[in-house]
C-alpha positions in Angstrom: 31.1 -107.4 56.7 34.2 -107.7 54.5 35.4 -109.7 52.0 37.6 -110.0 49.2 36.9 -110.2 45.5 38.3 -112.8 43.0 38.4 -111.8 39.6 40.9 -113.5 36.4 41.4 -112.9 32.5 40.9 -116.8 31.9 37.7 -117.1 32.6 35.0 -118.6 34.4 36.3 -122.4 33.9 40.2 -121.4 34.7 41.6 -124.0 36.3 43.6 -121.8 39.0 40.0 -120.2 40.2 38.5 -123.0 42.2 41.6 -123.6 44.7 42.3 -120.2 45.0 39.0 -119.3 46.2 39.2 -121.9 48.5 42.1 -121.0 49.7 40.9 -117.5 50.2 38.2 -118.6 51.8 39.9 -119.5 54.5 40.5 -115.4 55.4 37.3 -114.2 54.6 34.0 -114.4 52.7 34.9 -114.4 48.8 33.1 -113.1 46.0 33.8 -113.9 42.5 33.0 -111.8 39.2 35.1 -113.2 36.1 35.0 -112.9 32.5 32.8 -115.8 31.0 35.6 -116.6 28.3 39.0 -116.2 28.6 40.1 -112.7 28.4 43.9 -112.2 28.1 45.9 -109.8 26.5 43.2 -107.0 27.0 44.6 -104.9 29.8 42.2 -102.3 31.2 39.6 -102.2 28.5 36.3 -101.7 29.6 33.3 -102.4 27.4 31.6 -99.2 25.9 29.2 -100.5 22.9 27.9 -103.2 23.9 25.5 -104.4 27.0 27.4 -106.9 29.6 25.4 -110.0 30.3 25.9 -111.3 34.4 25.3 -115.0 35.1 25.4 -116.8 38.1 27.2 -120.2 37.6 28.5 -123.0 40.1 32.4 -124.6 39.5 33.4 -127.5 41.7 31.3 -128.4 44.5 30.5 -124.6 46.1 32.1 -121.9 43.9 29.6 -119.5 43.1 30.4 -116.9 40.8 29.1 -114.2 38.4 30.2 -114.8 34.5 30.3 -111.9 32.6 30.5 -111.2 29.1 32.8 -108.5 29.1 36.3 -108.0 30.1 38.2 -107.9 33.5 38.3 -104.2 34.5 34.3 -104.8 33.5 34.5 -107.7 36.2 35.8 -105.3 38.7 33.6 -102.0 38.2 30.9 -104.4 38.4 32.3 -106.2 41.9 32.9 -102.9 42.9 30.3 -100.7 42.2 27.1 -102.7 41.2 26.3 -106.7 42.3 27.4 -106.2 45.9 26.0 -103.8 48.6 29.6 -103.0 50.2 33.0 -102.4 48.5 35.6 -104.8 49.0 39.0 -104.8 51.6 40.7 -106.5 48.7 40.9 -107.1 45.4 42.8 -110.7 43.9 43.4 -111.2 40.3 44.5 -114.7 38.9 45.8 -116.5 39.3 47.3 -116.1 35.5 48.3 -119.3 33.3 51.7 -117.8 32.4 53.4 -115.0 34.0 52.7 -111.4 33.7 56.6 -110.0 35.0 58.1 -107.3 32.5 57.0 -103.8 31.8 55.3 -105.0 28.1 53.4 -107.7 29.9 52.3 -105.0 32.9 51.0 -103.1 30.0 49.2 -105.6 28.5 47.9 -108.1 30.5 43.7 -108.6 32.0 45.3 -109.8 35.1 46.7 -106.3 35.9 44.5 -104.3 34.5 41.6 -105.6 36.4 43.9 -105.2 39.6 44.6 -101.3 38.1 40.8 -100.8 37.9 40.6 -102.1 41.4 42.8 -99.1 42.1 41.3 -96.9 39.8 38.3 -96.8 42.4 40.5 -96.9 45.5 40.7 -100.7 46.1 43.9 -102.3 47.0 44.4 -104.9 44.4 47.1 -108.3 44.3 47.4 -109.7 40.7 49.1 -113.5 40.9 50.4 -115.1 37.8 51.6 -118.5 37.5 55.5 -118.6 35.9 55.7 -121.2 33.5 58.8 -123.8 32.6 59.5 -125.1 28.8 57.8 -125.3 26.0 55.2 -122.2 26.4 52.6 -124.4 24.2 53.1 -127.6 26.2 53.1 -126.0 29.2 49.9 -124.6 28.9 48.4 -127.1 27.7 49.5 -129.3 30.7 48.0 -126.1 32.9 44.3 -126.8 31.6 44.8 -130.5 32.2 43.2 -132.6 35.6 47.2 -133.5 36.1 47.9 -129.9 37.1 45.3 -129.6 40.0 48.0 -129.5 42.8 49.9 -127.0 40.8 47.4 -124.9 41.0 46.6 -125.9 44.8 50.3 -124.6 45.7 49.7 -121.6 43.6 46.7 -121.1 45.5 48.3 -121.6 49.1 51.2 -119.1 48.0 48.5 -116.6 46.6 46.4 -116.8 50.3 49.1 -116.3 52.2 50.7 -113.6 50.7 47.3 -111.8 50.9 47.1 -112.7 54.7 50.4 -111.0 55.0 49.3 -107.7 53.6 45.8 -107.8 54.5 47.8 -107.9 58.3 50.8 -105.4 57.7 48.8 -103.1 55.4 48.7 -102.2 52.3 51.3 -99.3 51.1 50.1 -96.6 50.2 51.9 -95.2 47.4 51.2 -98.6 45.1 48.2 -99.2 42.7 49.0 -102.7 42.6 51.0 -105.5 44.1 52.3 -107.7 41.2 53.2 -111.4 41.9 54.9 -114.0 40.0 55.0 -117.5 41.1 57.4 -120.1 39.6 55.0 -122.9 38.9 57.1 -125.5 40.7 57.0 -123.3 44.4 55.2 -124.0 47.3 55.4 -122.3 50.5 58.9 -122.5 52.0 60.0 -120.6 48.5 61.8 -117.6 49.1 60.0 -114.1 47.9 61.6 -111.0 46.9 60.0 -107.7 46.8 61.3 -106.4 43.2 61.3 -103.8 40.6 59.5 -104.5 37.2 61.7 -105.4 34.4 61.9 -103.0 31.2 60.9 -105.6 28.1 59.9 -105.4 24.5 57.9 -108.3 22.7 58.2 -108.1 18.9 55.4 -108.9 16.4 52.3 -109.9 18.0 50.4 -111.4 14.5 50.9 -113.6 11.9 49.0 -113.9 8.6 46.0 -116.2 8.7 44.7 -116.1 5.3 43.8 -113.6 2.4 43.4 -110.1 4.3 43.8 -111.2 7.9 46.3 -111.3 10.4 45.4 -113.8 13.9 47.6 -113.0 17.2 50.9 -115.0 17.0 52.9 -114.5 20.3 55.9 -116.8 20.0 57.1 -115.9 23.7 59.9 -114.2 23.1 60.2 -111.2 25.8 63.6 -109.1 25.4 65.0 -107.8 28.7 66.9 -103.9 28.5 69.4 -103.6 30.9 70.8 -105.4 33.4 67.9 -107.8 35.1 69.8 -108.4 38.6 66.8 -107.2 40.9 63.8 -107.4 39.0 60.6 -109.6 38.3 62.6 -111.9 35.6 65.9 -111.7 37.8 64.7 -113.0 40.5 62.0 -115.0 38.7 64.6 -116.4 36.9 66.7 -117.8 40.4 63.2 -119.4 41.4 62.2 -117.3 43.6 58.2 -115.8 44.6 58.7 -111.9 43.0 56.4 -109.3 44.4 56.5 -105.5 42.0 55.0 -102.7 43.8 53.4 -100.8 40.4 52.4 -97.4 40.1 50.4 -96.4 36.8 50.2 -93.0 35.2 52.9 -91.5 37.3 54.3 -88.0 36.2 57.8 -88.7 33.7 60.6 -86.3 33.8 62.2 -83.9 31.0 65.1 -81.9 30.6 65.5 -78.3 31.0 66.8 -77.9 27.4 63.3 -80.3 26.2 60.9 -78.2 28.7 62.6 -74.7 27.4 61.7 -75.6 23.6 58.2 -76.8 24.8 57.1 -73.8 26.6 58.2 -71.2 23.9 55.6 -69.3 22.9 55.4 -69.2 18.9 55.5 -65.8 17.5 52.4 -65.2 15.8 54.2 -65.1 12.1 55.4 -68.7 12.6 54.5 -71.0 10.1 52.9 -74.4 11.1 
């Protein structure tokens, strides 16, 4: 038997989890491992110190689910390797409150890193994020709220069925990860585009929060380099669905002049 595991970086009580599992379910059976807290802004980390607790919880009527109290490449090594007796075909992340486009974001994000664990063990993976519109703080706020539920329904429906489609066509094989971003107000007759992943900076991250600390402080602000005609936040940006193929911890490239000077020997009187 196959089936498809559901992980997030939001947590067990994410509003997005419910309808997409639903939705899934109407491909294949659906297992869920997710972090018992929200969990964002961790990217791959896996817990090393401390023990992981696994509890089996119930949200909405028939979503059954495995809370764990570490992070989301945790949820996925466990989904993988230890609370089920087969591997998955597939592994969904999200779907994300706020979007995950941009290198910095791919970098940083719970959502893709538990998809790049996923791949880490030879899993396909599909990470979904939800694009937000105004006021980052009021928007997610509205996102947690009961008057977001078909939001996250469409969200859902979009996420399903672009996992039909590659579950069908196959996935490619020279991708770790298939990276989706959703403009919150799509639905299903939005256009996709298959994309390249944006180059982006953030800037400072914390803020001061009293005498010898420092609390995270995002104010939004992502800075695009270069031209973003074709990428996640181009095409993002023109409403559309964006899909990044990512590869991690591919090979960079060096001049000859750089690769000369590196692979000198050192004379043995050289002083270091």
């Amino acid at each position: 038997m196959s089936y498809l595991l559901v992980t997030n970086d939001d947590g067990v009580d994410s509003p997005a989890l419910v309808p997409l599992v639903q939705a899934l379910r109407r491909i294949d059976r659906v297992e869920v491992v997710v972090p018992d807290q929200e969990r964002s802004w961790i990217s791959k980390a896996i817990s090393r110190h401390d023990p992981l607790t696994v509890e089996q919880v119930t949200r909405g009527d028939d979503v059954a689910a495995y809370a764990v109290s570490g992070y989301p490449a945790d949820c996925v090594q466990l989904g993988i390797h230890n609370l089920f007796e087969e591997r998955p075909r597939l592994v969904v992340s999200g779907v994300n409150i706020g979007s995950n486009h941009g290198s910095a974001f791919a970098g940083c994000s719970g959502t893709i890193g538990a998809a790049a664990e996923a791949a880490n063990a030879g899993v396909p993976a599909v990470a979904f994020s939800a694009r937000s519109v105004g006021s980052w703080p009021e928007w997610v706020q509205w996102a947690w709220s009961p008057e977001a539920v078909e939001m996250w329904e469409r969200m859902a429906a979009i996420a399903a069925d672009i996992v039909q489609v590659v579950l069908a066509e196959g996935f490619p094989p020279d991708v770790d990860v298939l990276n989706v971003n959703m403009p919150c107000e799509a639905d299903l007759t939005t256009e996709r585009r298959v994309t390249r992943l944006a180059t982006t900076r953030y800037g400072p991250l914390f803020a001061p929060a009293g005498e010898y600390m420092l609390a995270h402080a995002y104010d939004g602000v992502l800075n695009v380099v270069g031209d973003p005609a074709g990428t996640d936040i181009g095409e993002g940006d023109a409403g559309h669905v964006t899909i990044t193929p990512l590869r991690f911890a591919t090979t960079g490239h060096i001049d000859d002049s750089l690769r000369a000077a590196l692979e000198r020997t050192p004379r043995r009187d050289a002083v270091v």
